[in-house]
CHARMM internal coordinates of N, CA and C (Angstrom, degrees):
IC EDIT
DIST 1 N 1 CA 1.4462
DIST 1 CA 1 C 1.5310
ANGL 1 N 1 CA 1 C 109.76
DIST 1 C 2 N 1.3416
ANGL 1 CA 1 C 2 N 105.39
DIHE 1 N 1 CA 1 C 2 N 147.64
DIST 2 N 2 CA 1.8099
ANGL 1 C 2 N 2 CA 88.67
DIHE 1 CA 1 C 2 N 2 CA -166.52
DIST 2 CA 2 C 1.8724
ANGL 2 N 2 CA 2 C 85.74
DIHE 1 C 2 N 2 CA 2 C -113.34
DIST 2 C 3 N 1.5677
ANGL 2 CA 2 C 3 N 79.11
DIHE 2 N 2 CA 2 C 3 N 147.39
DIST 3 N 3 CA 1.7763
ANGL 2 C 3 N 3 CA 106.44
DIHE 2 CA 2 C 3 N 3 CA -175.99
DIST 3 CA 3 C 1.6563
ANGL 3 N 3 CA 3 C 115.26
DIHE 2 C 3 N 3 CA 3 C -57.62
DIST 3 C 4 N 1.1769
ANGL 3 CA 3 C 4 N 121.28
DIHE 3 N 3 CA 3 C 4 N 124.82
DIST 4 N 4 CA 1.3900
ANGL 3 C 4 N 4 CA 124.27
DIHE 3 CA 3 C 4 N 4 CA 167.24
DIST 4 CA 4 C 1.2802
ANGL 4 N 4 CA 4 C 135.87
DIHE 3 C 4 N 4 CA 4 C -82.49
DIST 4 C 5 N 1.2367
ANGL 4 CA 4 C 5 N 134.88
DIHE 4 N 4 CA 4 C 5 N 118.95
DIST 5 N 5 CA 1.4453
ANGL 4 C 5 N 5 CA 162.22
DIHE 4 CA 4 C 5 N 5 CA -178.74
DIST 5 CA 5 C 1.6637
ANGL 5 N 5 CA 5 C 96.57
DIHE 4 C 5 N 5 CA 5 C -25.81
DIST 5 C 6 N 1.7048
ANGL 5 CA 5 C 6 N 148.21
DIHE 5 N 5 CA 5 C 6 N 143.92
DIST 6 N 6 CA 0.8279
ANGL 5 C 6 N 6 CA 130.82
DIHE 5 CA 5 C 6 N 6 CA 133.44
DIST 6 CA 6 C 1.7624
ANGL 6 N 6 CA 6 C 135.57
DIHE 5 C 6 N 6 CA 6 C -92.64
DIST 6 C 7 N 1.2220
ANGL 6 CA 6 C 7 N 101.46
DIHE 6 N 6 CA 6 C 7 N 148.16
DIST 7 N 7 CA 1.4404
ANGL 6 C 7 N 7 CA 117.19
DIHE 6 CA 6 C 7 N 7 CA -150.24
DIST 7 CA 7 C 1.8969
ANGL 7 N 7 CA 7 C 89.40
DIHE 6 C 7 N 7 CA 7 C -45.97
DIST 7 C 8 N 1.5147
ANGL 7 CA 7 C 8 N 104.32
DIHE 7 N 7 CA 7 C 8 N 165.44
DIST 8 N 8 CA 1.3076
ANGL 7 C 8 N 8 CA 119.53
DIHE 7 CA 7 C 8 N 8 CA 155.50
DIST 8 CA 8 C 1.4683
ANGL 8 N 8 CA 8 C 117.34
DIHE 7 C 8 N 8 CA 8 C -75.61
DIST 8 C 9 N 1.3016
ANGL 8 CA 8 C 9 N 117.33
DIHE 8 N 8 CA 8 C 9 N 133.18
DIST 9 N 9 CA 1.7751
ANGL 8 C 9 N 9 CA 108.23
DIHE 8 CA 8 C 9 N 9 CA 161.28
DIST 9 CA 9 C 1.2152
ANGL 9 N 9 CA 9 C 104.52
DIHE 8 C 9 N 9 CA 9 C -114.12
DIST 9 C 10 N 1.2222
ANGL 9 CA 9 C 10 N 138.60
DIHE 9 N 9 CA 9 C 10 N 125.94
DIST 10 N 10 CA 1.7404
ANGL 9 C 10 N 10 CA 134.99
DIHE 9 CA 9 C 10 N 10 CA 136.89
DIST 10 CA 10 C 1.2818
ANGL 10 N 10 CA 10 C 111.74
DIHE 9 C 10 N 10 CA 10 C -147.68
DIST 10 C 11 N 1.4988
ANGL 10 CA 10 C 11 N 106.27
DIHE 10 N 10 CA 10 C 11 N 156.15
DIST 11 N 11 CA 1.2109
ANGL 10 C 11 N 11 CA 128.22
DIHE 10 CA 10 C 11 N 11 CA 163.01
DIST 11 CA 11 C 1.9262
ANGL 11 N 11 CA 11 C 82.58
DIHE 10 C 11 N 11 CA 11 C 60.81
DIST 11 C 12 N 1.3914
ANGL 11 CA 11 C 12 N 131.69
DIHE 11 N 11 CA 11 C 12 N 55.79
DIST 12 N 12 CA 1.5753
ANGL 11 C 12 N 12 CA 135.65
DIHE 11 CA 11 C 12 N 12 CA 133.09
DIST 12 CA 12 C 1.8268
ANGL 12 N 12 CA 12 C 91.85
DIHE 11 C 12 N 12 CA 12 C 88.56
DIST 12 C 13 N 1.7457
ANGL 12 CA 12 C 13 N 112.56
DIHE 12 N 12 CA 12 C 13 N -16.75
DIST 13 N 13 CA 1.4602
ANGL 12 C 13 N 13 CA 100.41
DIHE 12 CA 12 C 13 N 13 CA 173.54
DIST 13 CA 13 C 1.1625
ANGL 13 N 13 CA 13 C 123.99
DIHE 12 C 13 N 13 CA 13 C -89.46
DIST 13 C 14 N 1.6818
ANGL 13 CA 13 C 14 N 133.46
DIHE 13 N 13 CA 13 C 14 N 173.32
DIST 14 N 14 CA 0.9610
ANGL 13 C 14 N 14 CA 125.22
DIHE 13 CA 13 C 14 N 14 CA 175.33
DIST 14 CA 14 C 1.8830
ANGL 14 N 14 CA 14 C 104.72
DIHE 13 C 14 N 14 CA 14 C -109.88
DIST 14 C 15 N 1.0965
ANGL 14 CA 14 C 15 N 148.32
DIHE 14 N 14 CA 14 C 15 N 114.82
DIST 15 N 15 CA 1.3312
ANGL 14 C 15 N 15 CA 168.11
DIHE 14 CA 14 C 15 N 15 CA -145.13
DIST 15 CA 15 C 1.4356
ANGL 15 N 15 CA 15 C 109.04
DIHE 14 C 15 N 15 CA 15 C -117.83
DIST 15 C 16 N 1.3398
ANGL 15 CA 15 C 16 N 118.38
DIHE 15 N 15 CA 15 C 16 N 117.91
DIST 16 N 16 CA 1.5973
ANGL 15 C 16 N 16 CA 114.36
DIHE 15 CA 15 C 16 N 16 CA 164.15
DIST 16 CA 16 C 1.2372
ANGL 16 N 16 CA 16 C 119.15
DIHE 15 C 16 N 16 CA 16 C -59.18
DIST 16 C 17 N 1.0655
ANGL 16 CA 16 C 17 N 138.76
DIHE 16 N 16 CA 16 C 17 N 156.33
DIST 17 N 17 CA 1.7495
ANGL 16 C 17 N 17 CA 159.16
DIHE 16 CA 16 C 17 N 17 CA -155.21
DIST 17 CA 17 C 1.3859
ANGL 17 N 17 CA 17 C 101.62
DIHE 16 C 17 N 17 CA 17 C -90.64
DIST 17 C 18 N 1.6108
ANGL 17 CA 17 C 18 N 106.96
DIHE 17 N 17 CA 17 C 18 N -53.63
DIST 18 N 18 CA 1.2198
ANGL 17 C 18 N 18 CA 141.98
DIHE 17 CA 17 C 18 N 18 CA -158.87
DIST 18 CA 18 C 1.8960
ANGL 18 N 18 CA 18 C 106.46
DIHE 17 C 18 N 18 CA 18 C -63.20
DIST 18 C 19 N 1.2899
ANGL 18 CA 18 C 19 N 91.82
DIHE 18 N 18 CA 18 C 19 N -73.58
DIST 19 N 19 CA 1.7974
ANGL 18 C 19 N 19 CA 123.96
DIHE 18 CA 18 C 19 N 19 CA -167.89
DIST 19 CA 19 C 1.3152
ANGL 19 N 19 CA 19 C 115.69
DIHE 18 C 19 N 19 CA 19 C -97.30
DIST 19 C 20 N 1.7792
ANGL 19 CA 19 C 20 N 123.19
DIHE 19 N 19 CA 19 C 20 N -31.05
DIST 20 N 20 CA 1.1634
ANGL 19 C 20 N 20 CA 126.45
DIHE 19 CA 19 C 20 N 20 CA -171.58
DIST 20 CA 20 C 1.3917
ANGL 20 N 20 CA 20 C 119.06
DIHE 19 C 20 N 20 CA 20 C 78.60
DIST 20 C 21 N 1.4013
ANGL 20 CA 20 C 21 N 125.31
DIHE 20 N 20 CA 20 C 21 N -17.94
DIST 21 N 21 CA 1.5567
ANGL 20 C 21 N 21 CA 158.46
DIHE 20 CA 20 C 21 N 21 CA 162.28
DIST 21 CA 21 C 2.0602
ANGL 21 N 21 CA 21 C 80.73
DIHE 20 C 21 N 21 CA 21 C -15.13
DIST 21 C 22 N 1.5619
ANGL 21 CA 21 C 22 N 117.89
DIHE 21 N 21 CA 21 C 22 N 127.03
DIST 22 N 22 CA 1.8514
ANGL 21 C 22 N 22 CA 102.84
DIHE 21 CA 21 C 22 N 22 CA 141.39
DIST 22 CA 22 C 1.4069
ANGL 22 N 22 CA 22 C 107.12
DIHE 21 C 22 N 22 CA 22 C -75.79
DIST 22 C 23 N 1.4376
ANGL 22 CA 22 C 23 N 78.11
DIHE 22 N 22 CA 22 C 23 N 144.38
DIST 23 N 23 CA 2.3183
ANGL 22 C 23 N 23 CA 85.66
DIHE 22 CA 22 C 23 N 23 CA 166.40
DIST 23 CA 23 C 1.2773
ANGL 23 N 23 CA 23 C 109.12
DIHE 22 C 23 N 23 CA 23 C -97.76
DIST 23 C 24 N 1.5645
ANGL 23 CA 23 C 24 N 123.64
DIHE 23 N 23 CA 23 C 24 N -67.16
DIST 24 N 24 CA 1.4366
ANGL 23 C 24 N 24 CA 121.99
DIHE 23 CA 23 C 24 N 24 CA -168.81
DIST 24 CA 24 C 1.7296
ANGL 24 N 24 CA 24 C 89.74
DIHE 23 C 24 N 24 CA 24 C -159.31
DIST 24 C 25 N 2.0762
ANGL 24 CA 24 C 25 N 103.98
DIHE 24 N 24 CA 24 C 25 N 144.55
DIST 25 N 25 CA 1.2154
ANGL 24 C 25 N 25 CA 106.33
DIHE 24 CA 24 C 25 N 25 CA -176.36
DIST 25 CA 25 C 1.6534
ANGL 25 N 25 CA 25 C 102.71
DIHE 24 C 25 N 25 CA 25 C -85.26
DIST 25 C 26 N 1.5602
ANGL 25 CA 25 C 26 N 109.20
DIHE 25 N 25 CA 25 C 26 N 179.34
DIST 26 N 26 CA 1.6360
ANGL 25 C 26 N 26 CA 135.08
DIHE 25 CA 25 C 26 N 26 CA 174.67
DIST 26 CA 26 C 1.1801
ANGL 26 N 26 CA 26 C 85.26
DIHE 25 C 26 N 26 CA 26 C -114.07
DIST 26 C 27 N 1.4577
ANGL 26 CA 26 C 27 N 91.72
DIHE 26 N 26 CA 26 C 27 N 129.66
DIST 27 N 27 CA 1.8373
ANGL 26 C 27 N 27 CA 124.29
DIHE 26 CA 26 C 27 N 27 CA 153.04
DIST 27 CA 27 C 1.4290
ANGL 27 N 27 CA 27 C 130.94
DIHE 26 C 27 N 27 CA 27 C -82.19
DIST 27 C 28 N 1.1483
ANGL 27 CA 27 C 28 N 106.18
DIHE 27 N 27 CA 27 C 28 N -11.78
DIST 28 N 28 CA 1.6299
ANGL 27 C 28 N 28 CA 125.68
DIHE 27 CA 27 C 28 N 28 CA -172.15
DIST 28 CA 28 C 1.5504
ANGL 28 N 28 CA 28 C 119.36
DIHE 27 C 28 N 28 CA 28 C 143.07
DIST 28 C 29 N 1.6711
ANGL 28 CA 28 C 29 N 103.63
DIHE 28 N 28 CA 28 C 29 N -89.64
DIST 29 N 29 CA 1.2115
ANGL 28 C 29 N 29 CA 101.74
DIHE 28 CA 28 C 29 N 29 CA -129.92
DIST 29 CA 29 C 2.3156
ANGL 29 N 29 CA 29 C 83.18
DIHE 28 C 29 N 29 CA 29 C -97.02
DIST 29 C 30 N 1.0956
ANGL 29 CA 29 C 30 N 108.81
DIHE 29 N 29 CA 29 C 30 N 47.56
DIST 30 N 30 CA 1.6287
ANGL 29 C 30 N 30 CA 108.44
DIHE 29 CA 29 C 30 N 30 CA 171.94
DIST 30 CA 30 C 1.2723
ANGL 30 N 30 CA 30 C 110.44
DIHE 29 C 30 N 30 CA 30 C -78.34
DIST 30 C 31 N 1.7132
ANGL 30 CA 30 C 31 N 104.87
DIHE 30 N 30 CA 30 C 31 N 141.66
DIST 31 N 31 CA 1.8350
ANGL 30 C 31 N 31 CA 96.46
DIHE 30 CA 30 C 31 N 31 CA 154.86
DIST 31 CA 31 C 1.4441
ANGL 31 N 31 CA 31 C 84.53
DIHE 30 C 31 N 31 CA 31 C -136.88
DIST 31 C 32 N 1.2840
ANGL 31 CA 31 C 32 N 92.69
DIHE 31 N 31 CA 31 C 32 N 138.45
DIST 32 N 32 CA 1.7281
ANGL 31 C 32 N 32 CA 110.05
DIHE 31 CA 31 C 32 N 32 CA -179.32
DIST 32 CA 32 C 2.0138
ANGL 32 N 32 CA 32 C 91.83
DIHE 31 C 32 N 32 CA 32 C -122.63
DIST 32 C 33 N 1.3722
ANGL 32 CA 32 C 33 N 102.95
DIHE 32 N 32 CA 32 C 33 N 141.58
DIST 33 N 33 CA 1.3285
ANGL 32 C 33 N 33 CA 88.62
DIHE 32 CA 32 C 33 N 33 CA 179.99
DIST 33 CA 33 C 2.0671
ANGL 33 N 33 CA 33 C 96.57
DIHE 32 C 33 N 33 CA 33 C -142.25
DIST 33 C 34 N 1.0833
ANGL 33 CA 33 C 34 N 111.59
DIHE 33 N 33 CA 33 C 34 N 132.25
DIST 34 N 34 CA 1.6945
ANGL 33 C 34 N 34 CA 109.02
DIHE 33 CA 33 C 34 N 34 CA 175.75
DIST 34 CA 34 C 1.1671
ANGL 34 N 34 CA 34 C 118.11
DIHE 33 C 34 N 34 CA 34 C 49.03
DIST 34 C 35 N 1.8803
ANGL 34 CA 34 C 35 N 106.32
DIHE 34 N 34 CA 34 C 35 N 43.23
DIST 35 N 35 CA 1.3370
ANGL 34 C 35 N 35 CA 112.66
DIHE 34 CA 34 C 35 N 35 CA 165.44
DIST 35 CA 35 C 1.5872
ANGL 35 N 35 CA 35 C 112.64
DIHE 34 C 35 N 35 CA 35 C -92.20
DIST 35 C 36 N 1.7474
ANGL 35 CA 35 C 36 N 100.35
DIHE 35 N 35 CA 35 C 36 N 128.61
DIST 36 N 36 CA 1.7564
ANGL 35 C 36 N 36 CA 94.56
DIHE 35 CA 35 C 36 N 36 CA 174.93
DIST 36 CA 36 C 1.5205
ANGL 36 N 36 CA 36 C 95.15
DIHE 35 C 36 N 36 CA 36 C -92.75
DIST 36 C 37 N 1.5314
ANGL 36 CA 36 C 37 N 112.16
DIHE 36 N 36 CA 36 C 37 N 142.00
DIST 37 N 37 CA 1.4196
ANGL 36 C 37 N 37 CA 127.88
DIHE 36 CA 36 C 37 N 37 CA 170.88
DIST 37 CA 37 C 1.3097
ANGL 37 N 37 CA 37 C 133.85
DIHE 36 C 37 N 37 CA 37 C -135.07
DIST 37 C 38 N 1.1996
ANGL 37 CA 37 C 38 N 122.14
DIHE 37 N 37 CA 37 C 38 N 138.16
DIST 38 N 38 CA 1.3994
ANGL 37 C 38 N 38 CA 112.20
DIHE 37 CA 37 C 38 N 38 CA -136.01
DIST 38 CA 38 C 2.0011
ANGL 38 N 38 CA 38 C 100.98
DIHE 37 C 38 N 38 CA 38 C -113.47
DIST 38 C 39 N 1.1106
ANGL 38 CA 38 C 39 N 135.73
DIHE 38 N 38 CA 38 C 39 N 120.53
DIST 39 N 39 CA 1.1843
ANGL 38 C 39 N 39 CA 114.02
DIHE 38 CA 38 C 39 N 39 CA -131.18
DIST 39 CA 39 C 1.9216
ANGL 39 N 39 CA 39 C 101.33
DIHE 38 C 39 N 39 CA 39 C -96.54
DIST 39 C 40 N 1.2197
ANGL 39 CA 39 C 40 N 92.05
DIHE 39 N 39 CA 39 C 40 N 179.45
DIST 40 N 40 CA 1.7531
ANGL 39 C 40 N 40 CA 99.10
DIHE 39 CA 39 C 40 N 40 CA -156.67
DIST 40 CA 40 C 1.9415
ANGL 40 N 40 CA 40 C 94.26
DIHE 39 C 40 N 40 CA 40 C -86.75
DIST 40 C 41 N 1.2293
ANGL 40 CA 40 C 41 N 101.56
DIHE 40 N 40 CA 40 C 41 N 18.51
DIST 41 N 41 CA 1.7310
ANGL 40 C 41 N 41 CA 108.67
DIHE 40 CA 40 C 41 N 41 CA 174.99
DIST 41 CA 41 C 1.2187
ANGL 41 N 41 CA 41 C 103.42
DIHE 40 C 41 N 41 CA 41 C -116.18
DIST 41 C 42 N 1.3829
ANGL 41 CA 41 C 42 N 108.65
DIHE 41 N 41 CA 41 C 42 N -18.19
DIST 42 N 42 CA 2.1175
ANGL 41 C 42 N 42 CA 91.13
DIHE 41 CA 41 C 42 N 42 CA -163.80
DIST 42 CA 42 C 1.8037
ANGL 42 N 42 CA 42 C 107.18
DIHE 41 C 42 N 42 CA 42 C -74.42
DIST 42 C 43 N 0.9377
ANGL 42 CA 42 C 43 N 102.29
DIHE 42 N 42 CA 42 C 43 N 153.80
DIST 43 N 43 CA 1.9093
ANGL 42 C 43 N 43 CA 122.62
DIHE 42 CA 42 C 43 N 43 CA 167.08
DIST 43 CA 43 C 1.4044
ANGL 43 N 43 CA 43 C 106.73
DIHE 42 C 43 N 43 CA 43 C -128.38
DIST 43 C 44 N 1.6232
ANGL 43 CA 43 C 44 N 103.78
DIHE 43 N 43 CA 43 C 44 N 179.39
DIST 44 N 44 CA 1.3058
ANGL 43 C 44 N 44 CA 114.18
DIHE 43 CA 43 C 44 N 44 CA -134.02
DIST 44 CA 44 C 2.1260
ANGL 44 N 44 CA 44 C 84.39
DIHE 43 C 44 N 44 CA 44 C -85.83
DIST 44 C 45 N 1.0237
ANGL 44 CA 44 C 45 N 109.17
DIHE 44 N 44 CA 44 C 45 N -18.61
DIST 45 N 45 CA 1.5380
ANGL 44 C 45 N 45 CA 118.76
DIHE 44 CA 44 C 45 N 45 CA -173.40
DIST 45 CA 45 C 1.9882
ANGL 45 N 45 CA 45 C 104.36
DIHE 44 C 45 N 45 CA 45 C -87.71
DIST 45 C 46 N 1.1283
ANGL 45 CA 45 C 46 N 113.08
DIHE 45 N 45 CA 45 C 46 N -44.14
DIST 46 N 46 CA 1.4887
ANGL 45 C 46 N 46 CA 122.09
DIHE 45 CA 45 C 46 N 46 CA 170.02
DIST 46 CA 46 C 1.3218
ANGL 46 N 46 CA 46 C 135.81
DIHE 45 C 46 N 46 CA 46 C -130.85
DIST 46 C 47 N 1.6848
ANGL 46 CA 46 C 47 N 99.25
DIHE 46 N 46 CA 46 C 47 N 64.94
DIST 47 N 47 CA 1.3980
ANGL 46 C 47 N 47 CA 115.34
DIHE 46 CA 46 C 47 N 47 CA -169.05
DIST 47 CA 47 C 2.0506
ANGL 47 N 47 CA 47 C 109.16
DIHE 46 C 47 N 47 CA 47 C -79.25
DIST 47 C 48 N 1.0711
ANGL 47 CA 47 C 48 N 109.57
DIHE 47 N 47 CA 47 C 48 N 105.76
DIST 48 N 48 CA 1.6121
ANGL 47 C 48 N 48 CA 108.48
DIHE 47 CA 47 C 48 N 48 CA 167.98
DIST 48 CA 48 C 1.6805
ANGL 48 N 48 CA 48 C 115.78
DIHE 47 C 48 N 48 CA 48 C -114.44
DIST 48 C 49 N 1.6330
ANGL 48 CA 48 C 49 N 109.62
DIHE 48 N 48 CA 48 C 49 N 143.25
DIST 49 N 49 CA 1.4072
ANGL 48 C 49 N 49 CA 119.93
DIHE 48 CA 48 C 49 N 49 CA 163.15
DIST 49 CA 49 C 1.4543
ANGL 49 N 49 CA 49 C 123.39
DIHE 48 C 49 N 49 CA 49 C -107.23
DIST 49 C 50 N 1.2993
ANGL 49 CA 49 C 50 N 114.03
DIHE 49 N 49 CA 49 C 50 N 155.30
DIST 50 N 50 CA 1.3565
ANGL 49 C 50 N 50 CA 115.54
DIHE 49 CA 49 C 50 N 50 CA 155.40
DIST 50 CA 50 C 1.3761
ANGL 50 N 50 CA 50 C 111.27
DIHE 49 C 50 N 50 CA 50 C -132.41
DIST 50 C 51 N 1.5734
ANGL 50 CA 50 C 51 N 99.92
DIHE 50 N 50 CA 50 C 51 N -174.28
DIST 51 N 51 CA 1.8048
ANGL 50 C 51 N 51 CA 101.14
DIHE 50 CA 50 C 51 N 51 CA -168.12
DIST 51 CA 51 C 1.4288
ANGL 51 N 51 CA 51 C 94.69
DIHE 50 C 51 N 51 CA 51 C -138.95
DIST 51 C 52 N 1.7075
ANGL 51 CA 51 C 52 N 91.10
DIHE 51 N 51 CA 51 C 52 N 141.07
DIST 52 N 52 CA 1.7578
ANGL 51 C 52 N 52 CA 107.27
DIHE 51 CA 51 C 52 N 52 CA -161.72
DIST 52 CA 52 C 1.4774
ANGL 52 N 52 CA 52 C 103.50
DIHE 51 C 52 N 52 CA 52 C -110.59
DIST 52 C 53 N 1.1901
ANGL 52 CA 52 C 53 N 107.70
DIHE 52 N 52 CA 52 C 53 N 140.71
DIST 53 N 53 CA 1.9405
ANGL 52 C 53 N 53 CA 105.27
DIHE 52 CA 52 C 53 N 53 CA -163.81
DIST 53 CA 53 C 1.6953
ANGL 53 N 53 CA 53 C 78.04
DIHE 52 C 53 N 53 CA 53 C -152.72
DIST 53 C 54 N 2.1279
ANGL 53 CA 53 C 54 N 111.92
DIHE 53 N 53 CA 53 C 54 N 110.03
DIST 54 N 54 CA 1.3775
ANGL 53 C 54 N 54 CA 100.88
DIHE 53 CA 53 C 54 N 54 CA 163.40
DIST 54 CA 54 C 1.5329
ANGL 54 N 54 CA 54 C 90.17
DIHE 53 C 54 N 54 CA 54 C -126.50
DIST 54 C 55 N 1.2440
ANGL 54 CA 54 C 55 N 109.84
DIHE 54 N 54 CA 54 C 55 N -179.54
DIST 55 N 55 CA 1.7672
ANGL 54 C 55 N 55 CA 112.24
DIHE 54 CA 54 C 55 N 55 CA 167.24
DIST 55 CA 55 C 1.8616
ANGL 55 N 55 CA 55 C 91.18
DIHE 54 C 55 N 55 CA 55 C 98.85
DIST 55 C 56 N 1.4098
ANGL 55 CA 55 C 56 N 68.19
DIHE 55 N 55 CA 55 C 56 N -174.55
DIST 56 N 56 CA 2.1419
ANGL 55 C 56 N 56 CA 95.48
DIHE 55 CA 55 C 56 N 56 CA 174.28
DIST 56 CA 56 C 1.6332
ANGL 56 N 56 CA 56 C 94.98
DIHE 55 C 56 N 56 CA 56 C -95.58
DIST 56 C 57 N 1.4339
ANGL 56 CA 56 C 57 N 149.03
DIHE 56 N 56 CA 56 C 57 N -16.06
DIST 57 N 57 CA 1.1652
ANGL 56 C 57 N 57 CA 117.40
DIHE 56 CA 56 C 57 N 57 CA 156.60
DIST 57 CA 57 C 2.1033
ANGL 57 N 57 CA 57 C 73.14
DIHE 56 C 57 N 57 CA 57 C 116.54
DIST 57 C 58 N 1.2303
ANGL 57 CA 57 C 58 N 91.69
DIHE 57 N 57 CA 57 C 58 N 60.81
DIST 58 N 58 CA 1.5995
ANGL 57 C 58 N 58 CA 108.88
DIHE 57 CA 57 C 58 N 58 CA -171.58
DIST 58 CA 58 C 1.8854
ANGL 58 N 58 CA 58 C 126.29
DIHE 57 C 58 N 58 CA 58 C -3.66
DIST 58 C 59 N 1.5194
ANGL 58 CA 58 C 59 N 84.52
DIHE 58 N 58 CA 58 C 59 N 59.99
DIST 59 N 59 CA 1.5533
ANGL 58 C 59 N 59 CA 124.72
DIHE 58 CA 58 C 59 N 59 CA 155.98
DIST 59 CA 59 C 1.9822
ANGL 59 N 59 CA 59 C 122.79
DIHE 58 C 59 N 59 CA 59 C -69.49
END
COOR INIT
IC SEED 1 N 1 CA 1 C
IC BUILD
């Protein structure tokens, strides 16, 4: 299985690895942990994911 990229965070967005594309902002208080996401650029010819890990790992 080939290894996935982790997402960009800045400035409260979450950013593909890949494209730099924003996907969707953070409001605060999220923990997303070993989400694969599939990004708001891919098509059916150049589909890429990454995986979004925010928080302490929902501590």
């Amino acid at each position: 299985m080939k290894t996935l990229k982790k997402a960009i965070i800045r400035d409260n967005w979450i950013r593909c690895p890949t494209c730099g594309k924003k996907q969707f902002m953070l409001y605060g208080g999220e923990v997303i942990h070993g989400l694969k996401f599939r990004c708001r650029t891919s098509n059916s010819r150049q589909e890429h994911y990454f995986l979004i890990d925010t928080g302490n790992g929902g501590e």
